[in-house]
C-alpha positions in Angstrom: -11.1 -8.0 16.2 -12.7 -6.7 12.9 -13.2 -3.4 14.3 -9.4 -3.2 15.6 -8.2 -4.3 11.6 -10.7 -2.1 9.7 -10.3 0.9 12.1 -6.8 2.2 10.9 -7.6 2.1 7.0 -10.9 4.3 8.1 -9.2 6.8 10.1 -6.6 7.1 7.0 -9.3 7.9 4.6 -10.9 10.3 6.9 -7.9 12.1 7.2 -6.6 12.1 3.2 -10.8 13.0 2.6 -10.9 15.9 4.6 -7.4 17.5 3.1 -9.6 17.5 -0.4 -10.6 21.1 -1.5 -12.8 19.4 -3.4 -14.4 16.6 -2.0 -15.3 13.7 -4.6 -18.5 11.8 -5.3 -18.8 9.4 -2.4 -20.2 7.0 -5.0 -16.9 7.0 -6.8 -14.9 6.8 -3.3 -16.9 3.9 -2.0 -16.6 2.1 -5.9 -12.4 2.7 -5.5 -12.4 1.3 -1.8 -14.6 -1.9 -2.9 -12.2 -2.6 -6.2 -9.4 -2.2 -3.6 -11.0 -4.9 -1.9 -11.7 -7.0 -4.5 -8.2 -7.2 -5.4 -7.2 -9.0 -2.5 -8.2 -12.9 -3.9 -7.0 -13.1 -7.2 -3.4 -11.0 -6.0 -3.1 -13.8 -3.1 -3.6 -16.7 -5.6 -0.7 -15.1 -7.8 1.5 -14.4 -5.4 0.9 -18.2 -4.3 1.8 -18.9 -8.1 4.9 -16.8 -8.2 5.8 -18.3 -4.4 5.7 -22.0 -6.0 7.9 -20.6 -9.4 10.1 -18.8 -7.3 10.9 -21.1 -4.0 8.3 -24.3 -4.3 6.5 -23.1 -1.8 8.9 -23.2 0.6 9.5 -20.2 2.9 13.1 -18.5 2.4 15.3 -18.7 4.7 18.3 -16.3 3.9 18.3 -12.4 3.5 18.5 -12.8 -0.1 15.4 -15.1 0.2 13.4 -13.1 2.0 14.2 -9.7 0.1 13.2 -11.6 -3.5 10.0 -12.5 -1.8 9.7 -8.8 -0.6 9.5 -7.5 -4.0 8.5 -10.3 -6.7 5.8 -11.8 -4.5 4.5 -9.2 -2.6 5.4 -5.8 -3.9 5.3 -5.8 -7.7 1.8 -8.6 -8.2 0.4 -5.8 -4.9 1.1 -2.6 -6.3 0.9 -3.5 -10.4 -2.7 -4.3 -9.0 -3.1 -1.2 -7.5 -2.0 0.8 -10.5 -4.4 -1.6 -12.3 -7.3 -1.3 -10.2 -6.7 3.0 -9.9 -6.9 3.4 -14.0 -9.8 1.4 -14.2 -11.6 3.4 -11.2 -10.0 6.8 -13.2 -10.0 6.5 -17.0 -13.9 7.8 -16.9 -14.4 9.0 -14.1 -15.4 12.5 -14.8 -14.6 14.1 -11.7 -10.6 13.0 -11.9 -10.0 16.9 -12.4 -7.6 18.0 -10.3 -4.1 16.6 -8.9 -4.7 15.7 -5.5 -7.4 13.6 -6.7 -5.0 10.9 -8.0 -3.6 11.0 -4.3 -7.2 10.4 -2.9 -8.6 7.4 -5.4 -5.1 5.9 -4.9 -5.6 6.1 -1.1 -9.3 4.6 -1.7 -7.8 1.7 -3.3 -5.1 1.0 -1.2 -7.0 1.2 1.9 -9.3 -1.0 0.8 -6.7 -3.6 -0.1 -5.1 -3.1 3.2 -8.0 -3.2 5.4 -8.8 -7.0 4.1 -5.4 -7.6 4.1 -5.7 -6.4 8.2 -8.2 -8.4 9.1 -6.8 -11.7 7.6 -4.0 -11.0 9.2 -5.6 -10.5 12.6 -8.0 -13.4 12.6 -5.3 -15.6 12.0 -3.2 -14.5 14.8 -5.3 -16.2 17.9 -4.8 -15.1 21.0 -1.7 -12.6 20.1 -4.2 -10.9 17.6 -4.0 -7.5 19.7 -0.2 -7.2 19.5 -1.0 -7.7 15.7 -3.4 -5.5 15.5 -1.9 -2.8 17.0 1.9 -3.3 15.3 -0.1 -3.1 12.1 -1.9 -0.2 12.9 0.7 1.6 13.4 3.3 -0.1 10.7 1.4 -2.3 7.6 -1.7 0.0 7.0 0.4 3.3 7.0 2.6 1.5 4.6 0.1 0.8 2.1 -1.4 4.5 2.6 1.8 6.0 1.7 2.6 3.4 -1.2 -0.6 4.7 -2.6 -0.2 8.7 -2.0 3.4 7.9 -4.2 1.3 6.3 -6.4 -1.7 8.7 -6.5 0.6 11.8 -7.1 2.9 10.9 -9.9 -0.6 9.2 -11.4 -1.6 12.8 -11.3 1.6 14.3 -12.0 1.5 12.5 -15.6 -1.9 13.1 -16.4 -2.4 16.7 -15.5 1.5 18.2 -15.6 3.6 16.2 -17.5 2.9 13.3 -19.2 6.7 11.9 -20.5 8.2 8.4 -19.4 10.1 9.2 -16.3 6.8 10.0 -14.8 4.8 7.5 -16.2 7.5 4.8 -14.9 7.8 6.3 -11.1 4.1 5.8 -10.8 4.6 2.0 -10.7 8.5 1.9 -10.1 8.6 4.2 -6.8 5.8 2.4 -4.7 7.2 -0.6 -5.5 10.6 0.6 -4.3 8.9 1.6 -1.1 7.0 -1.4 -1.0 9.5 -4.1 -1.5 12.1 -2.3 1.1 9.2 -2.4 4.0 8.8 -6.5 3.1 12.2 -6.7 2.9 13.3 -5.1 6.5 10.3 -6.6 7.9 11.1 -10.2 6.6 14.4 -10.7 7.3 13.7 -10.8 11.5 12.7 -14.4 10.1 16.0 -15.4 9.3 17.6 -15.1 12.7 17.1 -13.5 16.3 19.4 -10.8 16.1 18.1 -9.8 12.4 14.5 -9.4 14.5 15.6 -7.2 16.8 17.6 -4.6 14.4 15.0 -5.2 11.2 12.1 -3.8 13.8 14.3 -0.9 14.7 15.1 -0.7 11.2 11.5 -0.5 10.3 10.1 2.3 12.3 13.2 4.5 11.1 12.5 4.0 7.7 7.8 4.0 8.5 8.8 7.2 10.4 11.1 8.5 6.9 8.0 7.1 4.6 5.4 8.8 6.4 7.3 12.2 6.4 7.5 11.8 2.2 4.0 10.7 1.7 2.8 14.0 3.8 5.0 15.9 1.7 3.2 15.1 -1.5 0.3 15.3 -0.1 0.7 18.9 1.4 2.3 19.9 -1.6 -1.0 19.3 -3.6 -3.6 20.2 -0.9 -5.9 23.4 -2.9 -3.7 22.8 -6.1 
């Protein structure tokens, strides 16, 4: 069950590793996976917090519910962390010296918060845990790799090209965005049956659209 959650983030980071010119420390990989990781308790207990402020701990139960809980309780407290944890693993690290690096430490750091993330997820789910597993393989842990190759490249984008406002707010504003949307499609099959069955469809579409983006970016920067 471990295996099946940790598997996807691994095969990620293989793939966004090897597309490095330049390959990086693995010291300073391994230290951005493990603060990924380590973000996982304290964001949970604030977006417990921010769950009790917003809705008393109850769950939502209309789309306008669900969508505020897409985006205040799980997309801005999970990606300002993110953004958090990446400057701290980047502000003297001296081998941050070339663009696609921001994509790669970003990638480090997500993946490590998503792997966690996975297998909570999948021990939890008893005896449906494979239908988990694999529905997050190929839908949550993508997600959180392309949040953070937005993230990593307009990091990047700011500190090496062009360092003026717009950027410096896309690199928070934009995963978010991408973020909230995914929680939000995905969150609204709980309001009703026939919300399920068009928010799945829904979801792939718009997996399928992020995926095509983040590969964009990340070709754009590949021996930049």
């Amino acid at each position: 069950m471990i295996l099946a959650a940790v598997l996807p983030a691994l095969i990620l980071f293989v793939y966004i590793w090897r597309k490095d010119a330049q390959p990086e420390p693995f010291r300073y990989l391994l230290r951005a996976v493990l603060v990924g990781v380590g973000l996982c308790v304290p964001v949970a207990v604030a977006e417990m917090f921010i769950q009790q402020a917003l809705f008393g701990g109850a769950e939502p139960t209309t789309l306008f519910g669900t969508t505020a809980t897409a985006f205040l309780v799980a997309a801005v407290p999970e990606e300002a962390a993110k953004l958090l944890a990446l400057w701290l693993v980047l502000r003297h690290n001296p081998y941050f010296d070339e663009r696609f690096d921001g994509i790669v430490y970003a990638v480090c750091v997500g993946l490590g918060f998503a792997a966690v993330e996975n297998v909570a997820y999948v021990l939890s789910s008893g005896e449906g845990w494979v239908t988990v597993a694999a529905m997050r393989a190929f839908l949550a842990v993508p997600g959180h790799y392309a949040f953070a190759i937005i993230m990593g490249y307009y990091y990047s984008k700011y500190h090496f090209v062009a360092p003026t406002t717009g950027n410096a707010i896309k690199i928070l504003l934009l995963p978010v965005l991408a973020h909230g949307v995914y929680d939000a499609i995905a969150m609204s099959s709980s309001v009703n049956v026939l919300a399920g069955s068009i928010s799945t469809l829904v979801l792939i579409y718009f997996c399928i659209k992020l995926q095509r983006a983040a590969q964009r970016k990340v070709e754009s920067l590949v021996n930049k």
